[in-house]
C-alpha positions as CSV (number, residue, x, y, z in Angstrom):
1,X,-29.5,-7.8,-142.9
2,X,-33.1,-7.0,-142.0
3,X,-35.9,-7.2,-144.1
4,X,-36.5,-3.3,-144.0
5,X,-32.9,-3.5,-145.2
6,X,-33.1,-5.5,-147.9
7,X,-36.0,-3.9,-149.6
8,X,-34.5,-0.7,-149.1
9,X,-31.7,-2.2,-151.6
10,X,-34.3,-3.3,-154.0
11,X,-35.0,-1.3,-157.2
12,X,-38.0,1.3,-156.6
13,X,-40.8,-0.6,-158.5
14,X,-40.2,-3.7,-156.5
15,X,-39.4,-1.5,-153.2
16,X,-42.9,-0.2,-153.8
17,X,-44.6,-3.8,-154.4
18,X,-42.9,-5.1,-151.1
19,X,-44.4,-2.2,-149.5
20,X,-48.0,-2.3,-150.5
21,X,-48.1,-6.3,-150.5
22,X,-48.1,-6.4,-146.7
23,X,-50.3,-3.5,-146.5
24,X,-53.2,-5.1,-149.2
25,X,-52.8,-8.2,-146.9
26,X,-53.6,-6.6,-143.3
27,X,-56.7,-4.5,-145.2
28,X,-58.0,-7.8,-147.5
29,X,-58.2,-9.3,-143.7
30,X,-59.3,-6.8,-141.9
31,X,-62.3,-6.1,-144.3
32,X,-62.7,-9.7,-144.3
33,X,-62.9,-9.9,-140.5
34,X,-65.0,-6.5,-139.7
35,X,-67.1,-6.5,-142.8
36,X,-68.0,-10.2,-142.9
37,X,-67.0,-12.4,-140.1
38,X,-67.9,-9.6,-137.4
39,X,-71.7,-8.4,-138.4
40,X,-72.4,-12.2,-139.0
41,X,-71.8,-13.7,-136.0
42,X,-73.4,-10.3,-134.1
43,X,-76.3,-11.0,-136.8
44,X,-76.7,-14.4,-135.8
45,X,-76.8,-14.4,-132.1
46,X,-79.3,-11.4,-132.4
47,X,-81.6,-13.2,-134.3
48,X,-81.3,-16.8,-132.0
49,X,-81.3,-14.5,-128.7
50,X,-83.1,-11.6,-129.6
51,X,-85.7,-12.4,-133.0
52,X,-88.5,-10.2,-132.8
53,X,-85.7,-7.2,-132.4
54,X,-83.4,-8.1,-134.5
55,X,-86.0,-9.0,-137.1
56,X,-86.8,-5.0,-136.7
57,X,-89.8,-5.5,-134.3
58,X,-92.3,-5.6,-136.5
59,X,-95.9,-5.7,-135.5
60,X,-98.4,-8.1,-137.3
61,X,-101.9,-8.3,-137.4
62,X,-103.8,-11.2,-139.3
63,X,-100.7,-12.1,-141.3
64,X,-99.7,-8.5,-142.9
65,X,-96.7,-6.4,-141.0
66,X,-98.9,-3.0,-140.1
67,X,-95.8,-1.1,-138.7
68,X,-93.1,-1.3,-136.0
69,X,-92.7,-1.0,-132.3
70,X,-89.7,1.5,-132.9
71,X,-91.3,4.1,-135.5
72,X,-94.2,5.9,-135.3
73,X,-96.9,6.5,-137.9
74,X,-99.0,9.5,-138.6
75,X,-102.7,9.5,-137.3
76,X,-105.4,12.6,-137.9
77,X,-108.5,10.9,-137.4
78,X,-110.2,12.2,-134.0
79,X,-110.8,8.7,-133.2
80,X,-107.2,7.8,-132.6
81,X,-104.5,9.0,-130.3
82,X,-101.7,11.2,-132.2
83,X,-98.3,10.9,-132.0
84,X,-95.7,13.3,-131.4
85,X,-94.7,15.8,-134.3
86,X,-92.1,14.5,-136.7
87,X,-89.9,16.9,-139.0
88,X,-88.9,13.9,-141.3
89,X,-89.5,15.0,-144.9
90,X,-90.8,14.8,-147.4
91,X,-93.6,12.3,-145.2
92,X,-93.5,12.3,-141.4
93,X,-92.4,9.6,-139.9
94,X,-89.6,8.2,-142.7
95,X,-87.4,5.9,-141.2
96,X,-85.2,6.8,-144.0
97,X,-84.5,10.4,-143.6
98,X,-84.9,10.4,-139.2
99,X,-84.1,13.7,-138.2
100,X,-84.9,16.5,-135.6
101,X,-86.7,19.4,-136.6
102,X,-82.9,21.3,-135.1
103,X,-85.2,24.8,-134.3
104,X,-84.1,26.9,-131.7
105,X,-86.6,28.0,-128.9
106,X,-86.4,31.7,-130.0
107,X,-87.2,30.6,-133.8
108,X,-90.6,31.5,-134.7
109,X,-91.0,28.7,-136.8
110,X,-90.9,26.4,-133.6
111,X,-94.0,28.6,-132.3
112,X,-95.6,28.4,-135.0
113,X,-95.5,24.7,-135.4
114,X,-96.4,24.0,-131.6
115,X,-99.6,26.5,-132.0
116,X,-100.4,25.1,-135.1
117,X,-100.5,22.1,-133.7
118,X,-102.1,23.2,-130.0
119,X,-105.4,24.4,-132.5
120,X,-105.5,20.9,-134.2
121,X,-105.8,19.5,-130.5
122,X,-108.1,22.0,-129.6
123,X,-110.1,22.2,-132.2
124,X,-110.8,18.3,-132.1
125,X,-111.6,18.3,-128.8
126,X,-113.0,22.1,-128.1
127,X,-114.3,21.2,-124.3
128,X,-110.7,20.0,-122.8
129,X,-109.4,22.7,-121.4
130,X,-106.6,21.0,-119.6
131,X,-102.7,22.2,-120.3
132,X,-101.4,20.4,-124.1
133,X,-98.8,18.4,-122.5
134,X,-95.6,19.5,-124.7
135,X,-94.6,16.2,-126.3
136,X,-97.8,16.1,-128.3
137,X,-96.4,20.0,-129.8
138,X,-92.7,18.9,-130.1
139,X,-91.0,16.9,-132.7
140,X,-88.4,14.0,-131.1
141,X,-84.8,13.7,-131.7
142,X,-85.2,11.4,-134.4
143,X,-88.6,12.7,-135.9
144,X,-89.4,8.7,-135.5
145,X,-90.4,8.7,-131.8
146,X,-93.5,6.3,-131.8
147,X,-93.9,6.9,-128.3
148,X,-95.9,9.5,-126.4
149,X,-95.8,10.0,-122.1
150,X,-99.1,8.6,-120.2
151,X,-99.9,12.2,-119.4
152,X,-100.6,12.9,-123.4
153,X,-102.3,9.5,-123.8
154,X,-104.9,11.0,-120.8
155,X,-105.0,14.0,-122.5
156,X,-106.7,12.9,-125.9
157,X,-108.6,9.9,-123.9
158,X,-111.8,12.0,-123.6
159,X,-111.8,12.5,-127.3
160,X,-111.3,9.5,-128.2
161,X,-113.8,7.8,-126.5
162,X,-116.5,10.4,-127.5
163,X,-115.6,9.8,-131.3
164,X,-115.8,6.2,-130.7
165,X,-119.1,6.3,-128.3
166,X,-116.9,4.2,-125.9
167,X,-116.8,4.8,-122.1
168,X,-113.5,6.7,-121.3
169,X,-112.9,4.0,-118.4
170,X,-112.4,1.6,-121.3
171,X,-110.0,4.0,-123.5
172,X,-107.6,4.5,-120.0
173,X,-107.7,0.5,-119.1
174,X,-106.3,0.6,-123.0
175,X,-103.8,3.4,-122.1
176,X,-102.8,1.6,-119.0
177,X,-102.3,-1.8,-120.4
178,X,-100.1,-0.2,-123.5
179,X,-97.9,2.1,-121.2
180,X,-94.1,0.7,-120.9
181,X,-92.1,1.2,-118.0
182,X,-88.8,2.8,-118.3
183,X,-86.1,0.1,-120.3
184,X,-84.8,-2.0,-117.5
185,X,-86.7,-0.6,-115.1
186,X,-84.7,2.4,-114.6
187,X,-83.7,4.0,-118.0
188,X,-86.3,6.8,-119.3
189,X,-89.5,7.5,-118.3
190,X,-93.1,5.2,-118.9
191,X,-94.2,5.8,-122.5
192,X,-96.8,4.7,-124.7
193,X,-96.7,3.1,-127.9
194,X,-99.2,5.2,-129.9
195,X,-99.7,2.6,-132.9
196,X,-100.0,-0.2,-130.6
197,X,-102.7,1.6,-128.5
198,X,-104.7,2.6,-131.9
199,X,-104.3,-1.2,-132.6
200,X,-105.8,-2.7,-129.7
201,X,-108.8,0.2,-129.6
202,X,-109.6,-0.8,-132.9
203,X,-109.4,-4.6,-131.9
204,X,-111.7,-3.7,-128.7
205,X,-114.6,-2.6,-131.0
C-alpha cells in the first residue's frame, strides 16, 4: 500500500498532521536555505570581491562618511553645481522613500516645476543665455539620481567659477576629471557625479 494510501486510512486529525509535517519541513528548509544560507554567501563574496559597493559606496572625507556615490544630495548655494530635481518627500533626495515624480507631460504641475526651476537657474546666473539642458528641470526615475550629463555640468560651470573667483578652465578640468563613462563602457551615457565634483572644488580651494 502506498503511503498516500495509508494516510488516507488514518483518522482525520492524524491525516491532517501527516499532511502538514512534510509541508512545515520543505518551508522550515527552504526559508533556511533562501533566507539565510543564500543572502550570506551572496553577502560575503560581495564584500571580499566587491567592498566599497557592497559596503554601499560610501564616500569619506577626513574620516566622517559625507554621502554616497549612488544618491544624490541637495545643493542651492550658487557656488556648487546642482543636481537633478528629486520628488522624494518629505526631503529630496531620501534614499528611503526613492520615487519618480510619475507627472505626465500634459500635467501642469510638471511645467510648473521645470520653470520654477529654469528661473532658479536663471536667476543665479542672469548672463547665460544658453538652452537649460533638461536633466537639470526633470526629476529621475528614482528621485535619487546623483548624477547629472557633462552637458549640465558645462552649463553651470561659468557660474560657478564666478561665485568662487576661480578661472572656468579650472572648474571644466574638475568637470572632466569627475565625468564617468558609460558602465562597462557601453551601458548609458557619460555622467557626472554632482557630490563628488562639489567635493573635489571645495578640496581645490
Amino acid at each position: 500500500m502506498s503511503s498516500q494510501a495509508q494516510i488516507n486510512t488514518l483518522p482525520e486529525p492524524a491525516r491532517q498532521a501527516g499532511m502538514l509535517r512534510p509541508a512545515f519541513t520543505v518551508f522550515v528548509g527552504l526559508s533556511i536555505v533562501t533566507g539565510l544560507l543564500y543572502p550570506g554567501v551572496v553577502t560575503g563574496i560581495a564584500r571580499a570581491v566587491f567592498p566599497h559597493q557592497a559596503a554601499g559606496s560610501l564616500i569619506v572625507q577626513n574620516g566622517k562618511v559625507v554621502g554616497s556615490e549612488l544618491i544624490g544630495q541637495p545643493f542651492s548655494d550658487a557656488k556648487y553645481f546642482w543636481g537633478r530635481l528629486s520628488a522624494t518627500a518629505p526631503m529630496p533626495y531620501n534614499g528611503a522613500a526613492s520615487v519618480g515624480s510619475n507627472l505626465g507631460p500634459t500635467n501642469p504641475a510638471l511645467t510648473d516645476a521645470a520653470r520654477a526651476r529654469i528661473d532658479a537657474l536663471r536667476a543665479a546666473d542672469p548672463d547665460n543665455h544658453a538652452p537649460v539642458p533638461v536633466d537639470l528641470v526633470t526629476a529621475s526615475g528614482s528621485g535619487l539620481d546623483p548624477h547629472i550629463s557633462p552637458a549640465a555640468a558645462a552649463y553651470q560651470a561659468a557660474r560657478v567659477a564666478r561665485v568662487r573667483g576661480i578661472a572656468q578652465q579650472k572648474v571644466d578640468a574638475l568637470i572632466a576629471v569627475n565625468t564617468e563613462g558609460p558602465g562597462l563602457g557601453v551601458l548609458g551615457e557619460p555622467g557626472v557625479n554632482v557630490l563628488k565634483l562639489n567635493l573635489a572644488l571645495d578640496a581645490a580651494k
